[in-house]
Each structure stands twice: as structure tokens, then as C-alpha cells.
N, C-alpha and C positions, 0 to 999 in steps of 0.2 A: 143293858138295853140293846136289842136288836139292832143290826145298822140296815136299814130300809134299800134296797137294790133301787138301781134307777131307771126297772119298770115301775117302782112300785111308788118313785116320787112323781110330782107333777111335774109332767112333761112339757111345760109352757117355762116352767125355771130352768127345768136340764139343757134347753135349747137354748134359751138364753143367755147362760151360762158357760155353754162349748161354743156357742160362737165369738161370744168374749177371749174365751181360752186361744182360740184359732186364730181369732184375728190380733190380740198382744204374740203370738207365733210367730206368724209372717211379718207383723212391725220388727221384731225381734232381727228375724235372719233378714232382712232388709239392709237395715240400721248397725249388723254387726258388726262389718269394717270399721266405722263408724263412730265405733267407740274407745272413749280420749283413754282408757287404763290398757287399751291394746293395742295404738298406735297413739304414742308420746309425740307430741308435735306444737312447735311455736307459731302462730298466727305474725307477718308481718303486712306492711303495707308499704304502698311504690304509685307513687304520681308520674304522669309521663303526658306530654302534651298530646297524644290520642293514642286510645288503643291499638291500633295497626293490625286488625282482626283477632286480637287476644279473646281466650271467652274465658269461662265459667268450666271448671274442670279440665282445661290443658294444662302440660305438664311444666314442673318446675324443675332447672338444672341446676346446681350450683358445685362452680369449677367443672361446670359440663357434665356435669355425674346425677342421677335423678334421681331427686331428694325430698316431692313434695307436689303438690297440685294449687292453680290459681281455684280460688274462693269464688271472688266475684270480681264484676268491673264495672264500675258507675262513676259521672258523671259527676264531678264534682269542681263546679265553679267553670274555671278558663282551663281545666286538666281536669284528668281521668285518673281515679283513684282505682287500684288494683289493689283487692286484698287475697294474701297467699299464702300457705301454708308450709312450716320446710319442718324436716323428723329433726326434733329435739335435740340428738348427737350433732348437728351440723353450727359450728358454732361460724356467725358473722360476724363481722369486724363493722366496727363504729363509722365507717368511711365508707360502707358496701356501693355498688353499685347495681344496676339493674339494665337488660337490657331485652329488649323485645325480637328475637331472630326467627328467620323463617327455617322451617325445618323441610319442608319439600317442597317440588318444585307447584305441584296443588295448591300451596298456599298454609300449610298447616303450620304453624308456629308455636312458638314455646318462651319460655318467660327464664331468661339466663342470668343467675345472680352471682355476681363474684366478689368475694370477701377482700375487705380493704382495711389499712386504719386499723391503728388501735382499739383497744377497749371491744365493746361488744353493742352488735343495734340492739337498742330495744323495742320489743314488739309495739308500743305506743309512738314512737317517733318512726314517721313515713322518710322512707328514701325523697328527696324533693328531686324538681324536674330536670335540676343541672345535673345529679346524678343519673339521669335517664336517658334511653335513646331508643328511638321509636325506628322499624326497618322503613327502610328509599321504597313508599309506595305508589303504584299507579298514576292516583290523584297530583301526588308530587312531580312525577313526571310531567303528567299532562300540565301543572300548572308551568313547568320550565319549561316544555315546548311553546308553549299560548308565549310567556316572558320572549324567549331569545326569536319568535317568529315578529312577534312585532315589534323588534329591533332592527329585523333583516331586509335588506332593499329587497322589495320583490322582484321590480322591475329588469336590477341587473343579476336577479336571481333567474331568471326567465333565460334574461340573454344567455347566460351560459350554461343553463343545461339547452337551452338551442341549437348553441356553439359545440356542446359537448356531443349534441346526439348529428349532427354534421360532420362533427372528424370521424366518431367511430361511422356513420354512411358509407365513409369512404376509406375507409380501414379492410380490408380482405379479413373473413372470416379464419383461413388459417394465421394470419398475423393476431388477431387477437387470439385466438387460444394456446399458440406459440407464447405472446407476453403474459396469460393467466397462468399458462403452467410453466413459467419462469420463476413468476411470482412464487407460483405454490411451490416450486422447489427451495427456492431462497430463504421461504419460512419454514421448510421442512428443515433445510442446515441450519437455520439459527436456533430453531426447538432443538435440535440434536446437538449444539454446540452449549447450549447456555450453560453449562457447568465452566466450561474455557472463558465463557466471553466472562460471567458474574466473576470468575479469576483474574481476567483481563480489568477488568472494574476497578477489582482489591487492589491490586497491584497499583494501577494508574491513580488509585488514590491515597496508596503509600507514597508515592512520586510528589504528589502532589505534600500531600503532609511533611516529604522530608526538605520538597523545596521551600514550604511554607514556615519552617524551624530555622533551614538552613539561609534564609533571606537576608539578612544581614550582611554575613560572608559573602554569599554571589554578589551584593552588590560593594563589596570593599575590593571583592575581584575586579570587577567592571571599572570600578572607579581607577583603580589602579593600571588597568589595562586603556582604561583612557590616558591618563595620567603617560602614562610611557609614550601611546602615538601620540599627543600633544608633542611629548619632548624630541621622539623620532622628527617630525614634522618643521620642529625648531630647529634644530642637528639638520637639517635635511642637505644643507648647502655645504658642510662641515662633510658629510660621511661620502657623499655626490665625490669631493674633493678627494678625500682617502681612498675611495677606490681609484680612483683618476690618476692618481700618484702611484699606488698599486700595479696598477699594469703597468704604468711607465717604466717601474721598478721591473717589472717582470721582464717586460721588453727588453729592457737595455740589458738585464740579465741573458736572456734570450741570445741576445747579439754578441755578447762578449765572447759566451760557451761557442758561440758559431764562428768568431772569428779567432781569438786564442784558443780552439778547445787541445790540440795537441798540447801547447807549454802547460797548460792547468791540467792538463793529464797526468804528465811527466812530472810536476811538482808533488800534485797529490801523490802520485809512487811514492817520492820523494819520500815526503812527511810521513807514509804507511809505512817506508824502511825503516827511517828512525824511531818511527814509534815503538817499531818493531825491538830494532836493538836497545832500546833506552828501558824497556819492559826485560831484555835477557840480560842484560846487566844490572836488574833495580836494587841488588845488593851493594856492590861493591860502589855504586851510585851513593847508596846508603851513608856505609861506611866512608865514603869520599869527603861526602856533608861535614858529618861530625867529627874527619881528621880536620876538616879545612876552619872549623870552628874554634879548634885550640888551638890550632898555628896560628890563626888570628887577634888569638891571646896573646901569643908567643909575641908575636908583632907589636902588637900597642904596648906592650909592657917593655918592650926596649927601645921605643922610639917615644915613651910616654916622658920622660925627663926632657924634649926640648928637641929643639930642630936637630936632631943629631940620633942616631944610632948608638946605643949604649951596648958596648963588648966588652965591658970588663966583665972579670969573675965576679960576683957566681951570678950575676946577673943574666950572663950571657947562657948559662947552663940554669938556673933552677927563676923560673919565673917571678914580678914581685908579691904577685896574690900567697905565692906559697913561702917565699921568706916573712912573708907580713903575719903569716899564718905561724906555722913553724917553725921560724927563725934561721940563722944561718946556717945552721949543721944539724937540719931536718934526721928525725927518725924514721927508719925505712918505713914504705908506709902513710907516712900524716902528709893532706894534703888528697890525698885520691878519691 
């Protein structure tokens, strides 16, 4: 069977039919991003007590890295229900949290989720609003200034910006710009110092840390260093006295050297001669000792029988340690 060209069908179908064609076309390349088997992606959800300008298609971070796009943001209850989307591979922790930061200084923001916690969220369970934090906006401002102004004395608020714009009246124009660019230097060397000072910091709070360990000890120091001036303070009338005595000593030492000093001259010679010679003889000194030790033997053993001096033989020649020892007719030898 022939196949009919489509001049040759009715042209009321073929149109109807290409514009059907056309328009599933452009649904098509619209919607292709779009679709879930060409971008793998888990849907979560994050309550936060207001949106803080979040919308509908800004961007998702997680660990700062960009992983996904918010859905949508409504309204739900006393909190704002954010739903978001993050690519598949990004696995979240059980504990995530969420937070709402501003991305420029225009205002443009972004939706920052950092994984926490064990186990893994699941896309049914919402982040709740203790895990959330909304960025310090406008509104919030204005509402703390409204709070801390009607807390504040106007009246003696008045007086001294009064008072303040009175002293600068009469302040010279170079004397203030002289104290502003004091100022601006002052904070020029601590910007350029802070590496030294945040060192300075560390250090002062090792100081601190080691006094705070070592606390104990300084005070068994302390106590102990009381502890003595107490006793100095006791002693006080005791030590007052010992120096007192001290010089006296000194003194009259003083006066002697002044009034004997020749004869204590001449002695000390003295004493240095003998020292002298009693050091060039320390031998036969020596030897002197140990003759005068046996003769001393010699002695008590002949005067040792009784008030009397014993001369007979052989008492008189051989001592009685060595008769008592050796007997009377010793062999050469025994005895020594």
C-alpha cells in the first residue's frame, strides 16, 4: 500500500499533529535539566524561624562546596519550612545542621548545610529550628535599637553630646586632626603588630595556665616566706642583739690590732717561723713519735712491778710484752 505524502493528507491533522510534535519539543528541552535519571539528587527539608530573604532556586552549599538548589520556602506554623535539594553523592550526617548566610554585600544569600552526627538525615525528617540559624537582619537591628533607646536617658544623653560638641568648639582644628591621625597611626601599629600581640596573648595565657597548675606550690612558697618573717620578727630582739655584740667584737678587735699591733706582728712571725721549720723537719718529727712510743713501753714495763724501777736482767734489756711473748731466751726475730 502506498504511503500518502503529507500534501496529500488532510492538512487540519498534519497541523495538529506538528504542533503537538513542537510543543512536547520545547516541554522537552525546557524540562531537561530536570530530569531525576540525569541529575541523581535527594530532596531534604530545614525549619528555621524566618526566612532571612532565602527564595526559590538559590543556591545550596554543603561544607561550603555547591551541591544543590533550595526548592521552595513556605510558611509553615510559627517557622518557615525550606525544602532543598543536595546531588545524591553528598552524604549528611544524622545531626546536620543548616544555616542561612549572606553571600554579598546586595543581600544575595545562600542556604549552608554542614554534616554532623552519626548515621545519615533522612529526607523525611526536617532539620528542626535548634539546628537552624537565620543571618542578624535589618529588622533585628532596628528592633535592638527601638530596645536599647528606650532604656537610655535621653536627657543626660542630650547633655553630653552638648558637652561633647562644646569641648571639640573649643578644641583648634589642628589639635584635632593631630589626635585623629594619632589615632589612625596607633591602629595602623596594632593592625601591623597583631601577629606579636595574638603571640603576646599565647604566651600570657601560658603564664597564666602555668601559674594556675603551679598554685599550690606559690602558695606553700608564700606561706613559708610568711612563716620565716613571722619568726625574723620574733628573733627580732635576739638578732638586734647579735649584731650589737658583733661590732663590739669588732671594735675591741679593732682596738687591740691598734694598740698591740707590733707584738701580734712579731708573734705571728713567730708562729710562721715555726710553722715553717716544724713542716722541714715533718719527718724525723715523724720518726720522733714512734721512737718516743716504745720508750714509753720501755718505761711502764720497768716501773710497772711497783713503786720502784726494775734493773735487773733481762728485764732491764728485753721488755715484759716480749718475755711474755717469747720467753726468756727469745729467737732472733720473735717479738718485732
Amino acid at each position: 500500500m502506498p504511503v500518502k505524502g503529507l500534501r496529500e493528507r488532510d492538512q487540519a491533522i498534519v497541523a495538529i499533529v506538528g504542533t503537538v510534535l513542537i510543543g512536547a519539543g520545547v516541554l522537552f528541552a525546557l524540562g531537561f535539566n530536570q530530569l531525576p535519571f540525569l541529575h541523581p539528587s535527594t530532596t531534604y527539608t530545614a525549619e528555621f524561624a524566618n526566612s532571612g530573604g532565602l527564595q526559590s532556586g538559590d543556591d545550596v552549599r554543603v561544607a561550603g562546596v555547591s551541591g544543590g538548589s533550595v526548592d521552595s520556602v513556605a510558611l509553615a506554623g510559627d517557622h518557615v519550612q525550606v525544602k532543598f535539594t543536595v546531588k545524591r553523592g553528598l552524604a549528611l550526617g544524622g545531626q546536620s545542621t543548616a544555616t542561612i548566610e549572606i553571600a554579598t554585600v546586595l543581600g544575595n544569600v545562600f542556604l549552608q548545610v554542614e554534616s554532623a552526627g552519626p548515621g545519615h538525615l533522612r529526607s523525611g525528617v526536617p532539620i528542626p529550628v535548634g539546628r537552624t540559624t537565620v543571618p542578624f537582619t535589618l529588622l533585628d537591628a532596628f528592633g535592638d535599637f527601638a530596645s536599647n533607646v528606650q532604656r537610655a536617658n535621653v536627657p543626660t544623653l542630650e547633655q553630653s553630646l552638648t558637652e561633647l560638641s562644646a569641648t571639640l568648639n573649643g578644641i583648634s582644628k589642628p589639635a584635632i586632626e593631630a589626635t585623629l591621625t594619632g589615632l589612625t597611626k596607633l591602629s595602623q601599629a596594632l593592625a601591623s603588630r597583631q601577629d606579636e600581640i595574638a603571640e603576646l596573648i599565647t604566651s600570657a595565657q601560658q603564664v597564666i595556665d602555668m601559674l594556675q597548675s603551679k598554685g599550690s606550690a606559690i602558695v606553700n612558697v608564700l606561706s613559708n616566706s610568711d612563716t620565716f618573717l613571722r619568726m625574723l620578727n620574733a628573733r627580732h630582739e635576739v638578732i638586734r642583739k647579735l649584731f650589737e655584740d658583733t661590732a663590739a667584737l669588732g671594735a675591741e678587735i679593732t682596738s687591740l690590732i691598734q694598740t698591740d699591733g707590733a707584738p701580734l706582728s712579731a708573734a705571728l712571725a713567730n708562729v710562721d717561723k715555726l710553722s715553717a721549720i716544724l713542716a722541714k723537719d715533718d719527718a724525723q718529727l715523724r720518726r720522733s713519735i714512734t721512737l718516743l712510743g716504745q720508750f714509753s713501753v720501755n718505761i711502764a714495763n720497768v716501773t710497772g712491778s711497783g713503786p720502784w724501777i726494775d734493773i735487773l736482767l733481762p728485764t732491764d734489756l728485753i721488755p715484759d710484752n716480749v718475755i711474755a711473748t717469747c720467753g726468756v731466751h727469745p729467737k732472733p726475730g720473735c717479738g718485732n
